[in-house]
N, C-alpha and C positions, 0 to 999 in steps of 0.2 A: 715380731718377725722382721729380720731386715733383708732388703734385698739389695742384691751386691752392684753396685753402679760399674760400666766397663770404664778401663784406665781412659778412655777417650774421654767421654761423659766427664768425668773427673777433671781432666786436664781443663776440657771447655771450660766449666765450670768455678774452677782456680783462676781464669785467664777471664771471665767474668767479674772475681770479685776484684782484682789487680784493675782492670778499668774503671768499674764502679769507685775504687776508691782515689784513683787522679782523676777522674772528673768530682768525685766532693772533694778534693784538698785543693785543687784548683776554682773554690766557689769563694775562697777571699772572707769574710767576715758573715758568718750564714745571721739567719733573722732570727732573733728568741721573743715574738709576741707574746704580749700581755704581762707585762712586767710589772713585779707587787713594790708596795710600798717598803720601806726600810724597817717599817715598824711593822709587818707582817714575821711572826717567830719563824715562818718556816723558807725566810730570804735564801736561806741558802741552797735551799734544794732548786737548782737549774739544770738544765742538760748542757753537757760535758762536751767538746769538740768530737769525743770518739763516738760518743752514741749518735752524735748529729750523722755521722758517715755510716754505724752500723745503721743506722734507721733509713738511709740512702740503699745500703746492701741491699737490707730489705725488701724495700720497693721494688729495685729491679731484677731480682732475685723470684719475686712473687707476679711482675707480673710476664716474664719469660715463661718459667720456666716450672711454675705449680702447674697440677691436672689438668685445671680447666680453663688456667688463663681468664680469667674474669677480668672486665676492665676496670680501672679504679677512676671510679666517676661519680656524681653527687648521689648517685643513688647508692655507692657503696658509701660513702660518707656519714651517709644516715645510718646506714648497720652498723659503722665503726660509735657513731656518735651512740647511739641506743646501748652497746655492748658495752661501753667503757662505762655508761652511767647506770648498767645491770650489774657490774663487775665492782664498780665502786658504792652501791648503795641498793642492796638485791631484796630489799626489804622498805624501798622508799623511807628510810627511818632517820636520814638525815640533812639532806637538801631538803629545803623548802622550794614553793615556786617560782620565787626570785630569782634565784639559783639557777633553776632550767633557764625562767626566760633572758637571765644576762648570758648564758651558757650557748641559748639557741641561734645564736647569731654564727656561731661554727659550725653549725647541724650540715651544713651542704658542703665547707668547704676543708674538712680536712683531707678530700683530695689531695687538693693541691698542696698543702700546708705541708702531707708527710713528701709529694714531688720535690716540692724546695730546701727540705730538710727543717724545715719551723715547727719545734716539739713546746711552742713555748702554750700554745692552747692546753695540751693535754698532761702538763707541770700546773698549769694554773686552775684546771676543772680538778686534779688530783688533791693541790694544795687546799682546796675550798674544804675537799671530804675532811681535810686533815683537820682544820679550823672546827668546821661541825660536831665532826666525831668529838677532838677538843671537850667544845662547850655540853654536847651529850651526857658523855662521863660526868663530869664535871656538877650535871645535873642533877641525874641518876647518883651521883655520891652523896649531895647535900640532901637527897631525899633518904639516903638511906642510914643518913646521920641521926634521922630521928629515930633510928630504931623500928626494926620489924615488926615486934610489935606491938605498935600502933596503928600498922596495916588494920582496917574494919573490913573482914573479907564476909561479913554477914548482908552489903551492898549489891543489889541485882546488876550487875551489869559485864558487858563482855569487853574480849579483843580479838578484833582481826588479826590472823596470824597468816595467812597467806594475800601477803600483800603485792603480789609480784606486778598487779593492776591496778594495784590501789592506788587516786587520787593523788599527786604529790598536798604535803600541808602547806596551809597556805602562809602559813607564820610560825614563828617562832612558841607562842600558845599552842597551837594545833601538835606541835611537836614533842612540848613538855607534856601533854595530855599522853599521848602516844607513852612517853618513855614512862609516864606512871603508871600506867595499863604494863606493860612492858616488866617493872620493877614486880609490881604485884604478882604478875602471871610467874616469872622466876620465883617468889620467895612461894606461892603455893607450891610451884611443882614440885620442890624440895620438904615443903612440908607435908606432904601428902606421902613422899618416899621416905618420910622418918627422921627428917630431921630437925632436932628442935633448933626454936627462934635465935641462939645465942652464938651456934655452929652456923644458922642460914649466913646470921649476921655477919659472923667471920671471915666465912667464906664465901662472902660477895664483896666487901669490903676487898679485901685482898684480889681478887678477880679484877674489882674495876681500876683498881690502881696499878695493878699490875696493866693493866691496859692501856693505862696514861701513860705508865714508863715504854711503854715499846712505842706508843707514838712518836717521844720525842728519838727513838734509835733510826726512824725512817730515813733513807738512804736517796740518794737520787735513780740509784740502780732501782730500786724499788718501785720509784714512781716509772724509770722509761721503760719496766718490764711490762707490766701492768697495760702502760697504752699502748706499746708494740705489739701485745699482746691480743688487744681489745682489735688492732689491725686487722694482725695475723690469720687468727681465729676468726674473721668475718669470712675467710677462705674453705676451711675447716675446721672441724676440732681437732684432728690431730699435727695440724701446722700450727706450730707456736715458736716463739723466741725465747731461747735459754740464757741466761747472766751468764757471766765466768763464773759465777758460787754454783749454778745449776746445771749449768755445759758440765761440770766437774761432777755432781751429785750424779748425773742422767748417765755418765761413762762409769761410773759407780757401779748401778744399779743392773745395767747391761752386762757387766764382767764376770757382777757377782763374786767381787774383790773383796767386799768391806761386809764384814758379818753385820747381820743384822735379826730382825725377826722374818723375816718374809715376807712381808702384805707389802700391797700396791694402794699408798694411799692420795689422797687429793682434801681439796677445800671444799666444805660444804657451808659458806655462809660464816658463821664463827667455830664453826665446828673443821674437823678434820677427821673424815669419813673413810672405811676402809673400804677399797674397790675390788678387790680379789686379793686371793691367796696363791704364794708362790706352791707348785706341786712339791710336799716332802720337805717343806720352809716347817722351820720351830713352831709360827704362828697356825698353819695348816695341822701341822701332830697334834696340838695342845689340844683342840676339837674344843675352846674354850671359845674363838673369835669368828665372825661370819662377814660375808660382803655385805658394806651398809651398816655396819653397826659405827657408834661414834666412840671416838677416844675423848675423852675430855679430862684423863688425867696421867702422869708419868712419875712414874720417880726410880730412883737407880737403887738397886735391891734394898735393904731394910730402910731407904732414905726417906722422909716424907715425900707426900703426893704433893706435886708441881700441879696445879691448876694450867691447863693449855685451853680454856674457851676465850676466843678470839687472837688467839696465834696465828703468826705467818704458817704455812704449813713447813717451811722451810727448816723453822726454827723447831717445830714439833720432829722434822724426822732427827735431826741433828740429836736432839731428847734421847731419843728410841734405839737411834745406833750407836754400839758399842763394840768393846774385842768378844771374840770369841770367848765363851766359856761367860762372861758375866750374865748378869740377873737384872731384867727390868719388868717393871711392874705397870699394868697399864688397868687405867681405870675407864670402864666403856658400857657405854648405855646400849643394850642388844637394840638391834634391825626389829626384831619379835616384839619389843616394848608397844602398847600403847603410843600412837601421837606424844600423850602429854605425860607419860610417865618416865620420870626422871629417873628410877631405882637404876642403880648402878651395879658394877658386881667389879672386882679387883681381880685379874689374870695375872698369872707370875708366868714369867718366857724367859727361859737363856737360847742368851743369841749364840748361833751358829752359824755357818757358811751352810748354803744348799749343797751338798754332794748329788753327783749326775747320778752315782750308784741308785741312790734313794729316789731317785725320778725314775729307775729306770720302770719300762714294762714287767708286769708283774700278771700270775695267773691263777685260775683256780677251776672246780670244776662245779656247775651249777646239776644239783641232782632234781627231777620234780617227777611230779606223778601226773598224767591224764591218760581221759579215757581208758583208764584200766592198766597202762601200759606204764614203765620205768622207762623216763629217759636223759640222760648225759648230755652238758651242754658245757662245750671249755668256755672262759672267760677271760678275757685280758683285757685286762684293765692298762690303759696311756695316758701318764698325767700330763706331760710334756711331750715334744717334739725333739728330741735332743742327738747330738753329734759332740764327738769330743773331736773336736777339732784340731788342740793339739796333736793327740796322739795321730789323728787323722794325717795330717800334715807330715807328723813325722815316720808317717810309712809303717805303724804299729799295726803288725797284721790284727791285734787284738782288740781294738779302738771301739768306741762301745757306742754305739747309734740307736735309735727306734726301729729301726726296718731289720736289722740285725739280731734283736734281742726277740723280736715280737714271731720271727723263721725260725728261730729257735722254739720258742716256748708253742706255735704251731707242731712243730714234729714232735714235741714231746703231747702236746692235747691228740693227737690222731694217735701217739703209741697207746692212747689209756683209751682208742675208741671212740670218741665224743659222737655225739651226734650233728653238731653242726657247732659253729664259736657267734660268741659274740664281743665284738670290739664296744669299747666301755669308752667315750670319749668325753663325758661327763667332768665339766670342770677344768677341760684341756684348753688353754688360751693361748695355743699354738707353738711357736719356736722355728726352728729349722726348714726351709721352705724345701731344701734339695729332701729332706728324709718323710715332708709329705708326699713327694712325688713317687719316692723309691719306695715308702711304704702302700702306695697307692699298686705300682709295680706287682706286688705279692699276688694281688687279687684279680689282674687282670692280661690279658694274651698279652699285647700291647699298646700303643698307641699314644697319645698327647693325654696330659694328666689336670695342665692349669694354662693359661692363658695373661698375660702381664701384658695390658696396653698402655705403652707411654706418652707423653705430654703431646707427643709429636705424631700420635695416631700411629706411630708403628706399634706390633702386636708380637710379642714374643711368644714363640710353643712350647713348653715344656712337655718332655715326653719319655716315656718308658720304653729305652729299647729294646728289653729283653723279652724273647720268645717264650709264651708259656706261662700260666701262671702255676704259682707256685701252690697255691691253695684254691681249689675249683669248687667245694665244699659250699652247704649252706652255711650264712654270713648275716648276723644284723647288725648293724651299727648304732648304739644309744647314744644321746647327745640332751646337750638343756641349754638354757640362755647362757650359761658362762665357759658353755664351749667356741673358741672364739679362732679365726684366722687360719693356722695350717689344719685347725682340726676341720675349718669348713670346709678347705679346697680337697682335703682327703673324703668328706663324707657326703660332698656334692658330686666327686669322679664316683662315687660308690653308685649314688642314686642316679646319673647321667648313664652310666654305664650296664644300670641294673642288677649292681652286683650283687647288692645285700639291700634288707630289708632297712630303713630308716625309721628309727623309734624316739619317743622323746618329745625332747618341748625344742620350739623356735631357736635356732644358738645366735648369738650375741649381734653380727650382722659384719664384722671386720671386713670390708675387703679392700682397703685403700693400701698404696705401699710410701714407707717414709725414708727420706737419705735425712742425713747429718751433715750440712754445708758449715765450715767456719768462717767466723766472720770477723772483721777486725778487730770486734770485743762481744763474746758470746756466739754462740753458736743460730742457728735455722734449723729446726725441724720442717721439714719441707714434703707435701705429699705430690711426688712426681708421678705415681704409675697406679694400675687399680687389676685386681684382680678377674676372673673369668671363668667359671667354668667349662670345662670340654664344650656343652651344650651351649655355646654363649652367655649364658645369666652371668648376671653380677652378683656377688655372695656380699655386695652392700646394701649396706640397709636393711634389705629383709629377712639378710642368712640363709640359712638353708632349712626348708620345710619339713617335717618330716610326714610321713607315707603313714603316721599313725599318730597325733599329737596327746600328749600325757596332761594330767592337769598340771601349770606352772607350780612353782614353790614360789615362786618370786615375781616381784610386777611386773610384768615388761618393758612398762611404762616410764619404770626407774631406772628399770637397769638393760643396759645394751647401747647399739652403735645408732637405732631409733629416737632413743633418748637422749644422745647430744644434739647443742645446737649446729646450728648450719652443717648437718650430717647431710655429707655427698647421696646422691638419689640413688638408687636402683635402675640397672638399665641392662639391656642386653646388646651382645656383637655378632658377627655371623660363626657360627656353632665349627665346631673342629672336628666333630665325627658326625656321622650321617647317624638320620632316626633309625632304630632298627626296631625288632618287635620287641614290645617289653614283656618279661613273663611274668611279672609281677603284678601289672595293672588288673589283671582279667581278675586276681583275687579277692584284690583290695576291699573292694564291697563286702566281701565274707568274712574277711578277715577284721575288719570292725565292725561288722556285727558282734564276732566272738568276741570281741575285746569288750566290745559295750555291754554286753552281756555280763561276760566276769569281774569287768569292775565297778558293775552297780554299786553293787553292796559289798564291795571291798574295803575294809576299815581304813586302810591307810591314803586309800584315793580321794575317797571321801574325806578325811581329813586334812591332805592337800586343798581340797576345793573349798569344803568349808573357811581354811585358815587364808587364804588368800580374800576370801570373798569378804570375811571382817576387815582382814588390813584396809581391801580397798576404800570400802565403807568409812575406816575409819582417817584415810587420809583425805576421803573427798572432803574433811569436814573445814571449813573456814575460816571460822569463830571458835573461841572458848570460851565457858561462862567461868567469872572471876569469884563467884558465891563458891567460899566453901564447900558449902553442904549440897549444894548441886553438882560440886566436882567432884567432891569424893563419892556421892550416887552413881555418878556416870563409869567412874574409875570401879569402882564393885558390880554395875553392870559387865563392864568389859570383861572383866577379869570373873566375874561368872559364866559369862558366853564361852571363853578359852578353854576354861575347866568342862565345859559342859561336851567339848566340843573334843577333847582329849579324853573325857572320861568315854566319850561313845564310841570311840576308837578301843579303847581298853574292854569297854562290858563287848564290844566285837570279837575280840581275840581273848576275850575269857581271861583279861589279867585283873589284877587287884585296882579298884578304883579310889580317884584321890581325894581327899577333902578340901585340899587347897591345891593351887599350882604356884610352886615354886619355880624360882628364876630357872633353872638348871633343867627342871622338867619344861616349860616356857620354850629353852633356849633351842631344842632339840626337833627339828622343823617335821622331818620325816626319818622314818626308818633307814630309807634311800640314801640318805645325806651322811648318816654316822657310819662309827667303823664297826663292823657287826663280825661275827666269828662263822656265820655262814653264810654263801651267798644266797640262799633262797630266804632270810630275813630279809634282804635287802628290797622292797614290796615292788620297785620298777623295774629292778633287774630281772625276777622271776617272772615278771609280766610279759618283759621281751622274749623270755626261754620261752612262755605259750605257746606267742605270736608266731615266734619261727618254727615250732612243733606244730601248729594249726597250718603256716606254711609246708613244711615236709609231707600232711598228710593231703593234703588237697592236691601238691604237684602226685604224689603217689596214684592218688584216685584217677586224676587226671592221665597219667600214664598206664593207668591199665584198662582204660576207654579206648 
């Protein structure tokens, strides 16, 4: 979602970076600290005069005119110093101690360093990774020249694998120990997934050198992204610094110019992990790919597979995008996997442009039975928040919006009768701010819909002028952790307002808002303003709760606006509508009585609960054992828990039970999740038909007292 800055804001803004940049071109010969030897290979990579000024932008860009104005002082110095050396080594797997301790003599002051414009510390703590990484490889090759195997994996012994606390080593020893714990644990995972010793070989061989060749491509942009970065983001997560290659990719991405698959991906370590799915993107149809699963392989239709573990992600999306109509292939280890199971599965996707058509609102009609009685429930399902803003613009009475489609497909559910709708918000990671509020509109007389407080403590209203709502009708609203941003501000005015019932799991927690400042070279993502519920809350951090919560599909833990670092707090401001009585609370109690009741022993809830409750289990785990025969026990454990756990779902629902689980059966998390031929398969959306049926009859009872 972006929010539109006024031409003023802008101007200031411009006339900001115009001073920033004659006072750095008026600083004369800036300071490049810590300067390497001539015989160091990576001499060349220095900061640039232009980054020394962007990185001046920076500073005074961040600390004007970001949310919270933080100051940047030796206490933030240490969050920069800590982030840059999580960013550079997330695995403690290549600096030794020495390292830190010649390193820690900057730990307080690169304050001042980025004040002055002195990028020459955080070029020379980058250069070091480079040198380590280097010799790492390098390591890991000569061991794996001896041939796989001769790996003895019949030896007792393990590897920490969450090392994000672990110890730095203290030598050079300590480290080669590591990388052959490290070689091992690789050549089993693959061998346990099927692959003999001759293919491990091959295809690690080609990995690690393929890894050497990209080190020597690193760029100097590379290294000033990385630390401006490690700045940045001590701010927030979503304030960061773009290159000119990534200022370019990000105006991309936004336009929905350049066909691609649709996912929104990022870095996970050496991997390059998918973070959502665009609504009605090729990758979302294909019902093949999920958030969190890892890519670890590309190739362009019948080409071989490109090996991408330990790619820039940069260089991974560049892979992935193509023209329209072509064919790529991506090789991805499922989110659903085991920890340590490496089984892969190979997705074919032609890219496509997203069409708004294909996002738009869409309906249907949920039929169910209780208490003896038939009853009708419309559905509309909103993947996105969308406005064609062209046509908008160009005065097209026909222009195709959310708020417009969704008063539509409303007068068509009340001509077939319904008994009440429910808005389907599942998956919705927001868009259009003005069509949350207008669609917020539909449901309510009138009033204020969102709240935007900026840098400067002024507090903007947004609000629905129009008299009347357009639908007075019973209303629930379903939601989960990857409904995120316009879908919170529309399904917190619902529950602030009391308008509909809130179903679902916790959504994601978005409420920050981001401008796009340019900068003499690369662009500012910048968070200036933060969203508001009517009722004052902040829909950061903790999202929006719902009035009835489902068991997760997915960890919380991992995924949302909680799980980033230095994620902005939660907080509240003074509310924009007065308390009125709620009618909805007086139920609540009864109305999760009846939920807990019906989905005791509901197959597909339970299966939710269960499959979560392994994951977790199985990421708290720390260590792996390097014994063969103890792995592949652990691995037929797991993978008999899975089946057991799917088969008790199927002996519930009276279907055929399985003798093994297959990736594809594996992949398929809930009912809820896939695309189903009727809405009452779908096990959470028929749950909310209940919930509002169990509502309709209680306000009835209660209206005839």
């Amino acid at each position: 979602m972006r929010y539109q800055l006024s031409p003023r804001r802008i101007s200031m803004k411009r006339s900001l970076i115009s001073a920033t940049l004659a006072l750095a071109l008026g600083l004369g010969a800036l300071p490049l600290a810590a300067k390497t030897s001539k015989a160091d290979p990576w001499e060349y990579l220095q900061p640039d005069r232009e980054q020394v000024i962007a990185s001046l932008n920076v500073v005074e860009l961040l600390q004007r005119h970001h949310y919270n104005k933080p100051p940047l002082d030796d206490k933030r110095s240490e969050k920069i110093y800590e982030g840059y050396l999580k960013l550079l080594d997330p695995a403690r797997s290549y600096f030794i101690a020495t390292d830190i301790a010649e390193f820690d003599r900057w730990k307080d002051k690169f304050d001042d360093l980025l004040k002055n414009g002195d990028l020459g510390p955080g070029f020379f703590i980058y250069k070091r990774q480079l040198e380590r990484q280097q010799e790492r490889l390098q390591y890991v090759q000569n061991l794996l020249a001896k041939g796989v195997d001769k790996i003895d994996f019949s030896i007792d012994e393990d590897l920490l694998v969450d090392r994000e606390k672990a110890p730095w080593a203290k030598n050079v020893a300590e480290l080669d120990e590591l990388w052959r714990k490290r070689l091992k644990d690789e050549v089993l995972r693959l061998k346990i997934a099927g692959k003999e010793p001759a293919a491990i070989q091959e295809l690690l061989a080609k990995r690690y050198k393929s890894q050497q060749a990209r080190l020597q491509q690193t760029r100097g942009e590379d290294v000033f992204q990385a630390y401006i970065n490690a700045f940045a983001m001590t701010y927030d997560p979503h304030t960061n610094y773009l290159s000119p290659d990534n200022a370019e990719n990000f105006d991309i991405n936004m336009s929905l110019s350049l066909e691609g698959i649709g996912a929104v991906l990022q870095s996970d370590n050496e991997h390059v992990k998918v973070v959502r799915l665009v609504p009605a993107g090729p990758a979302e149809k294909s019902k093949q790919i999920a958030p969190a699963d890892k890519i670890v392989g590309v190739a362009q239709g019948d080409d071989d597979m490109v090996d991408v573990i330990g790619w820039r992600l940069d260089e991974v999306v560049k892979l992935i995008r193509g023209p329209k109509g072509s064919r790529v292939r991506l090789e991805v280890i499922p989110a659903s996997n085991a920890p340590n199971d490496q089984t892969s599965k190979v997705v074919s996707i032609t890219r496509e442009a997203v069409k708004l058509e294909e996002q738009a609102a869409k309906k249907s009609v949920l039929k169910l039975e209780q208490d003896g009685r038939s009853y009708s429930l419309g559905v509309i399902e909103i993947p996105a928040f969308y406005l064609d803003f062209k046509a908008f613009r160009a005065g097209d009475p026909n222009y195709k919006s959310t708020t417009r489609d969704v008063k539509k497909l409303i007068t068509e559910l009340q001509a077939e009768k319904v008994d009440g709708i429910v808005i389907d918000l599942r998956n919705n990671g927001g868009g259009s701010l003005q069509e949350a509020t207008e669609l917020t509109g539909l449901f309510i007389d009138k009033g204020p819909t969102v709240l935007v407080r900026n840098s400067d403590g002024r507090v903007d209203v947004l609000a629905d002028e129009q008299d009347g709502a357009f639908y007075k009708g019973p209303l629930a609203v379903l939601v989960n952790r990857l409904s995120a941003s316009a879908s919170e501000i529309f399904a917190g005015a619902m529950q602030d307002y009391h308008r509909a019932l809130i179903l679902g799991g916790q959504t994601f927690g978005k409420g920050t808002v981001q401008t796009i400042q340019p900068l003499n070279h690369g662009e500012l993502k910048l968070t200036l303003a933060k969203f508001y519920r009517v009722s004052g809350q902040s829909t950061q951090h903790q999202g929006v709760i719902p009035d009835i919560l489902y068991p997760d599909v997915m960890d919380n833990k991992e995924i949302g606006e909680s799980a980033l670092p230095e994620a902005m707090p939660w907080d509240s401001i003074r509310p924009a509508i007065k308390p009125e009585l709620d009618p909805i609370k007086p139920f609540l109690t009864e109305l999760k009585s009846r939920y807990d009741n019906r989905t005791a022993n509901n197959p597909d809830f339970n299966f939710a609960r269960e499959r979560l409750a392994l994951s977790q289990e199985l990421m708290s785990e720390k260590t792996v054992s390097l014994n063969e025969a103890k792995r592949r026990a652990q691995q037929a454990d797991i993978e008999n828990r899975q089946l057991a756990i799917e088969n008790s779902r199927r002996s519930a629902k009276g279907e055929t039970l399985l003798t093994e689980l297959k990736k594809e059966d594996e992949d398929a998390l809930l009912p809820s999740e896939d695309e189903k031929t009727k809405p009452e398969d779908d096990a959470y959306l028929a749950e909310t038909g209940h919930i509002l049926i169990d509502y309709l009859k209680l306000n009835a009872t209660l209206a005839k007292q």
